[in-house]
C-alpha positions as CSV (number, residue, x, y, z in Angstrom):
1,X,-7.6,-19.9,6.4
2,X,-10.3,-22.3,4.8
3,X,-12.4,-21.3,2.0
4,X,-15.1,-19.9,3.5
5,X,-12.4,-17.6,4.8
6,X,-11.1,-16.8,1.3
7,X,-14.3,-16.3,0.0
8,X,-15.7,-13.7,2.5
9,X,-12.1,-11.9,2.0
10,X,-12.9,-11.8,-1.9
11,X,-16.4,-10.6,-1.1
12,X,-15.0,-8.0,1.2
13,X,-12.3,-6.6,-1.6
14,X,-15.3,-6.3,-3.7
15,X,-17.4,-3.8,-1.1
16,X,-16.1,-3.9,2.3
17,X,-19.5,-1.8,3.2
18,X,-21.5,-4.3,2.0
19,X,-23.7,-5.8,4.6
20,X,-23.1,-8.9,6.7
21,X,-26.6,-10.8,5.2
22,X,-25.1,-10.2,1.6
23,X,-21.5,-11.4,2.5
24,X,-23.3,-14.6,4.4
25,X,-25.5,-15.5,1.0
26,X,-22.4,-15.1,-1.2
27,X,-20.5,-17.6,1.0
28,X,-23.4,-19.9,2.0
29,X,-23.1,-19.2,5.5
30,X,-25.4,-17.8,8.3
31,X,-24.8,-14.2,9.2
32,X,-23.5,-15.0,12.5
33,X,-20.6,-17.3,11.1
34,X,-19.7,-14.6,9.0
35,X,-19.7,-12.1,11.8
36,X,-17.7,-14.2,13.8
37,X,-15.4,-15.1,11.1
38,X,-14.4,-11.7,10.1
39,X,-13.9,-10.6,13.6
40,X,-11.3,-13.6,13.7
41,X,-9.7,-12.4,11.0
42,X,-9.6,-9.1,12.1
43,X,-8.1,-9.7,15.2
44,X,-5.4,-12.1,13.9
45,X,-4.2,-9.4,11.5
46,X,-5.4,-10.7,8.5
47,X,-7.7,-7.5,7.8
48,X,-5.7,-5.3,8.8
49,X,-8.5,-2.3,8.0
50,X,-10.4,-0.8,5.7
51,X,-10.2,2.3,4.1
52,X,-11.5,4.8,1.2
53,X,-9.6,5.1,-2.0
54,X,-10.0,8.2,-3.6
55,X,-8.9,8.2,-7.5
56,X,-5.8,10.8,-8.2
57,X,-8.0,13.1,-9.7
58,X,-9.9,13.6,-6.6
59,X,-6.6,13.6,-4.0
60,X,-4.9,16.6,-2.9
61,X,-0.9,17.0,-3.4
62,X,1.3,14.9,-5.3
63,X,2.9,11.2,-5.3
64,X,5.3,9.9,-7.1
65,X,7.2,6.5,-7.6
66,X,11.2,6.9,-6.7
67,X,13.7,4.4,-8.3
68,X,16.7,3.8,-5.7
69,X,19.7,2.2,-5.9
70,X,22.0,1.8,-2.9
71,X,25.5,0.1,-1.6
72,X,24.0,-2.1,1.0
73,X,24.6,-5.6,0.7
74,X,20.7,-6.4,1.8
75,X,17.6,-4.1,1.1
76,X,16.5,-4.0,4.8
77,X,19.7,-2.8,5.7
78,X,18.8,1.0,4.4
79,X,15.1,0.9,4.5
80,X,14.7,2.6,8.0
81,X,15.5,5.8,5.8
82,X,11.7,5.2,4.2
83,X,10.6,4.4,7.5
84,X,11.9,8.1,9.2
85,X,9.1,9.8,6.0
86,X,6.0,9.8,7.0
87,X,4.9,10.3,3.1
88,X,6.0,7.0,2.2
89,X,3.1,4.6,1.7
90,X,5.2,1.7,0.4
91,X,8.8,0.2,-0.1
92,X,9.3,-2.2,-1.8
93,X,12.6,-4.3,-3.4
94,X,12.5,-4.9,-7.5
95,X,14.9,-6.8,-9.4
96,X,16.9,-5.0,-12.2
97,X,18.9,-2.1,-12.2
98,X,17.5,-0.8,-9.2
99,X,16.5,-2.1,-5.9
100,X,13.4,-0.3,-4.4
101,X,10.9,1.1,-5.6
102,X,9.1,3.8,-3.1
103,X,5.6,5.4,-3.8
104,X,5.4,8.6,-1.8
105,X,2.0,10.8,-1.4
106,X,3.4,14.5,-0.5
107,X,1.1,17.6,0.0
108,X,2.7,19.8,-2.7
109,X,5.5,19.3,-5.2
110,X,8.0,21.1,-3.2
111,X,7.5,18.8,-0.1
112,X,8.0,15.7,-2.7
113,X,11.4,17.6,-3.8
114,X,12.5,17.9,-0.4
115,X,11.8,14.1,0.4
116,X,13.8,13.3,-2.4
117,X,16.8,15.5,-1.9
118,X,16.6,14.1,1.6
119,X,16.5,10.5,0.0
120,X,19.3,11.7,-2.3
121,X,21.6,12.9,0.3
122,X,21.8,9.9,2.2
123,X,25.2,8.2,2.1
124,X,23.9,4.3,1.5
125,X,22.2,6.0,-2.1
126,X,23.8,5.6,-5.1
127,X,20.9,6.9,-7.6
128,X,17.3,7.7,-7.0
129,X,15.0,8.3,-10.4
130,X,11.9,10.0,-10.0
131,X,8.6,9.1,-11.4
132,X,6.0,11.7,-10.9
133,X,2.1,9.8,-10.9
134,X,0.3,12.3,-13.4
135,X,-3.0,10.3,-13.8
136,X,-4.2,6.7,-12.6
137,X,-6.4,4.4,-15.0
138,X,-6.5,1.3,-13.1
139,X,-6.6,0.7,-9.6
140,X,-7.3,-2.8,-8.4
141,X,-6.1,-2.5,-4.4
142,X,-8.3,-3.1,-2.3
């Protein structure tokens, strides 16, 4: 990935709708290296997507942030349990106390109370602590 790459990434972060001419005048390149560029990065995985980000007021349900501790010696030996909720939107391992922290979108509050008691009841968790997303203020992902 060269600059020009980076740079139409950056631009794309800023407004992925934005159109193709704009992106190529930002970058200083014609509209059909930019075209072609993106599609490369596209199809090598790079962009994985894009997608609309709706602020927490605006979303249905509830997420939450989950604090988990476990007994396995490595991280990725008890992560298929995240993988087997379709709520989960990321896992991720944190140093400190605790070793993953898991950020779970759930249609209601009762659904997120039955994904942690699920969570909770496995045998590899030692201590889950819940943090409950009441509003957002900054949100810089893409």
């Amino acid at each position: 990935m060269d600059k020009f790459d980076k740079a139409i990434i950056n631009a794309l972060r800023q407004d992925a709708r934005q159109s193709i001419s704009t992106i190529a005048d930002t970058v200083s390149l014609s509209r059909s290296a930019v075209t072609e560029r993106i599609k490369k990065l596209e199809n090598s995985g790079v962009i994985r997507g894009y997608q609309v980000l709706l602020s927490e007021s605006q979303k249905q349900g509830v997420s939450a942030y989950f604090e988990i501790q476990h007994k396995c010696p490595r991280c990725a030996d008890v992560v298929h349990v995240f993988h087997s909720i379709p709520e989960v939107i990321t896992c991720q391992g944190i140093t400190g106390d605790m070793d993953l922290l898991v950020y779970v979108h759930a249609d209601s509050m009762k659904r997120l109370h039955e994904i942690r008691e699920y969570i909770d009841a496995q045998t590899d968790i030692i201590k889950i602590k819940t943090h409950v997303v009441m509003s957002e203020w900054i949100n810089n992902h893409p």
